[in-house]
C-alpha positions as CSV (number, residue, x, y, z in Angstrom):
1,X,104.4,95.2,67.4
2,X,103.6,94.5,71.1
3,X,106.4,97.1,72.2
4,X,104.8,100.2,70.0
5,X,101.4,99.3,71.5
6,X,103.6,99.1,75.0
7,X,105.3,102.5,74.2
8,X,102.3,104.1,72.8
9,X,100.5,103.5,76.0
10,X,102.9,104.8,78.3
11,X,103.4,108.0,76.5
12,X,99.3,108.9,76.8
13,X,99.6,107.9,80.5
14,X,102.7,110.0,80.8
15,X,101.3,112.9,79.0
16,X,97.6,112.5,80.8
17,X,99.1,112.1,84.4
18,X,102.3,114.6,84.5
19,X,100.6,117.8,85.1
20,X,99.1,116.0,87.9
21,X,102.1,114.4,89.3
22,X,104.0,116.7,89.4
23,X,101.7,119.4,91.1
24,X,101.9,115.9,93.9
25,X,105.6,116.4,93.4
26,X,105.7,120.0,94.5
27,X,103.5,119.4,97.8
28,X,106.4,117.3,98.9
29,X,109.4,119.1,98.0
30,X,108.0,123.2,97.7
31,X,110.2,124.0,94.5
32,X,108.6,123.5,90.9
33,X,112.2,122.6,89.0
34,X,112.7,120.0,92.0
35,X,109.0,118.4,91.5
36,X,109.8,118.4,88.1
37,X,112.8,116.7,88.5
38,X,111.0,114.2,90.7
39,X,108.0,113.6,88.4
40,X,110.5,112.8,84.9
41,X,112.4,110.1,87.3
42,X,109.0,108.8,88.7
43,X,108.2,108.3,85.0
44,X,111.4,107.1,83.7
45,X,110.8,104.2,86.9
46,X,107.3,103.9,85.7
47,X,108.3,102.8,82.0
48,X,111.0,100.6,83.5
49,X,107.9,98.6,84.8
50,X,105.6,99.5,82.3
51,X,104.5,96.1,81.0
52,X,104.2,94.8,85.2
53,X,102.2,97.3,86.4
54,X,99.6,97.6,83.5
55,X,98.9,94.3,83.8
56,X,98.6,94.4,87.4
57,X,96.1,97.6,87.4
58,X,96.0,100.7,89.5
59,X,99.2,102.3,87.6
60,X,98.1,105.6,89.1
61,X,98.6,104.1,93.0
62,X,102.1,103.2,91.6
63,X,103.1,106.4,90.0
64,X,102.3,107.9,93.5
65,X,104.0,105.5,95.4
66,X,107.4,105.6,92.9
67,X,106.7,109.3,93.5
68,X,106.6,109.2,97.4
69,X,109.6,107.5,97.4
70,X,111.9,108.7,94.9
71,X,111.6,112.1,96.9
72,X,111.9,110.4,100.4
73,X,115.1,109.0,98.7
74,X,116.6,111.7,97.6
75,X,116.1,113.5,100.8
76,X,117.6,110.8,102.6
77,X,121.0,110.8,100.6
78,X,121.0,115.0,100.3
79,X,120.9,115.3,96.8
80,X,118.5,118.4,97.0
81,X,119.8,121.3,99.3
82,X,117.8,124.3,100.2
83,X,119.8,127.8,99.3
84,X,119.7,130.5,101.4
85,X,118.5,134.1,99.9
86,X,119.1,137.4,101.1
87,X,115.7,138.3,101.8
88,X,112.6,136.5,102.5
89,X,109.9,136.6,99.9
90,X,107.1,139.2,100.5
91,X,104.0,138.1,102.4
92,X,100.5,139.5,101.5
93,X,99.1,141.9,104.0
94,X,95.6,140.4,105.0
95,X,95.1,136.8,106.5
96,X,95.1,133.8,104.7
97,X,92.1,132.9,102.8
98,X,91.2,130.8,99.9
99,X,94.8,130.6,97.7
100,X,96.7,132.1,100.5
101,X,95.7,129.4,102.9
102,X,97.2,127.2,100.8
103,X,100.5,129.6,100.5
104,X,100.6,129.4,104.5
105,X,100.1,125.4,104.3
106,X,102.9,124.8,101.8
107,X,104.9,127.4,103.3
108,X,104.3,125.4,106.7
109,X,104.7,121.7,105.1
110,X,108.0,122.9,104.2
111,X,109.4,123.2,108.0
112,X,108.5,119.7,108.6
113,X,110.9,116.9,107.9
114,X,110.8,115.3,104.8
115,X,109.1,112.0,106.6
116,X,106.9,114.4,108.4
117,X,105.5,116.2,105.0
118,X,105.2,112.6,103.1
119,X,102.9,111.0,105.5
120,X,100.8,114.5,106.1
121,X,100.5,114.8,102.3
122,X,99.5,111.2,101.8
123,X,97.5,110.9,104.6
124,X,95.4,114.3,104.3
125,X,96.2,115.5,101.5
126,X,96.0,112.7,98.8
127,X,93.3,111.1,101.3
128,X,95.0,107.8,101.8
129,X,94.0,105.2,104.4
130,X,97.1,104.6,107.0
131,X,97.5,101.6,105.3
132,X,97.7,102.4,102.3
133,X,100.3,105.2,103.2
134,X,102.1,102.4,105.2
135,X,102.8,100.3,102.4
136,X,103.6,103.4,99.8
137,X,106.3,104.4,102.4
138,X,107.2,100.9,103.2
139,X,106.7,101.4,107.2
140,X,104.4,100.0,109.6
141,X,100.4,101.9,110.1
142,X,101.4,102.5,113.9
143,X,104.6,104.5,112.0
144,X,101.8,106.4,110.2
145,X,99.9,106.6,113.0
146,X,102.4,108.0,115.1
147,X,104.1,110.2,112.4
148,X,101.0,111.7,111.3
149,X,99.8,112.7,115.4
150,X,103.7,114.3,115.5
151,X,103.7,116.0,111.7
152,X,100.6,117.8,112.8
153,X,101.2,118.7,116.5
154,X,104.0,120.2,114.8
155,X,102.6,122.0,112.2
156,X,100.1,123.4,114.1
157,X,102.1,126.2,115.6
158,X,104.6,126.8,112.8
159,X,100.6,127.5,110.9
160,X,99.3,129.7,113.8
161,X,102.6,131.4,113.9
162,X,102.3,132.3,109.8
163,X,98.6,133.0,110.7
164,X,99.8,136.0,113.4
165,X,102.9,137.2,110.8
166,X,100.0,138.2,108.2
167,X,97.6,139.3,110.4
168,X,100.3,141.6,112.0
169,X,101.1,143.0,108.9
């Protein structure tokens, strides 16, 4: 009896919370079949640990973190590879505003290193305290703190440089 309430549960969770995770998913990695990828093994980690963490509270903080991780993992042992194409997609003609502004800042989170990306989307994105991204990626806040000054000093130019590529169109 205690395992269908258990399983019953995790399935509304699941079903509330995947839409969501996996848009999350897709700010880190840039390819809907890969963030879709990433949010199923986020939840099939999630209801490994299902009893633990409901008990415990804040299962949404732990679906993120399993998340974070799971894609910092896979980057880190190459399972996901990007393929080249023979042309580069098309680019709209007037400067980024409103949904394209959001185009330009995926398009630029995707030129940063995986580490890079994780902390900026944590930390700005999700609106995390260093601390918090600390402990979801299991590194130190000065880590954070450093990563984060880095992630944007670099993504500033690869933004202005997308900025001028439109506008120049």
């Amino acid at each position: 009896m205690r395992e269908a309430v258990r399983e019953r549960e995790f399935r509304e969770y699941a079903e509330a919370r995947q839409a969501q995770l996996r848009r999350r998913a897709y700010l880190l990695c840039g390819d809907w079949f890969q963030a879709q990828d990433l949010t199923q093994t986020a939840l099939m980690k999630l209801c490994a640990a299902w009893g633990r963490v409901r008990r415990d509270g804040n299962v949404d903080a732990y679906a993120r973190t399993i998340l974070t991780r799971t894609f910092i993992d896979q980057q880190r042992a190459g399972s996901w590879r990007e393929e080249p194409v023979s042309e580069p997609p098309e680019q709209s003609a007037g400067g980024p505003d409103g949904p394209e502004l959001r185009m330009v800042m995926r398009e630029a989170l995707m030129e940063l290193s995986p580490r890079y990306r994780a902390v900026l989307v944590l930390r700005f994105w999700e609106d995390w305290t260093v601390e918090q991204t600390a402990e979801a990626l299991r590194v130190t806040p000065g880590t954070v703190k450093s990563q984060s000054a880095r992630g944007l000093a670099r993504l500033q130019p690869i933004v202005e440089n997308l900025n001028s590529e439109g506008t120049a169109r």
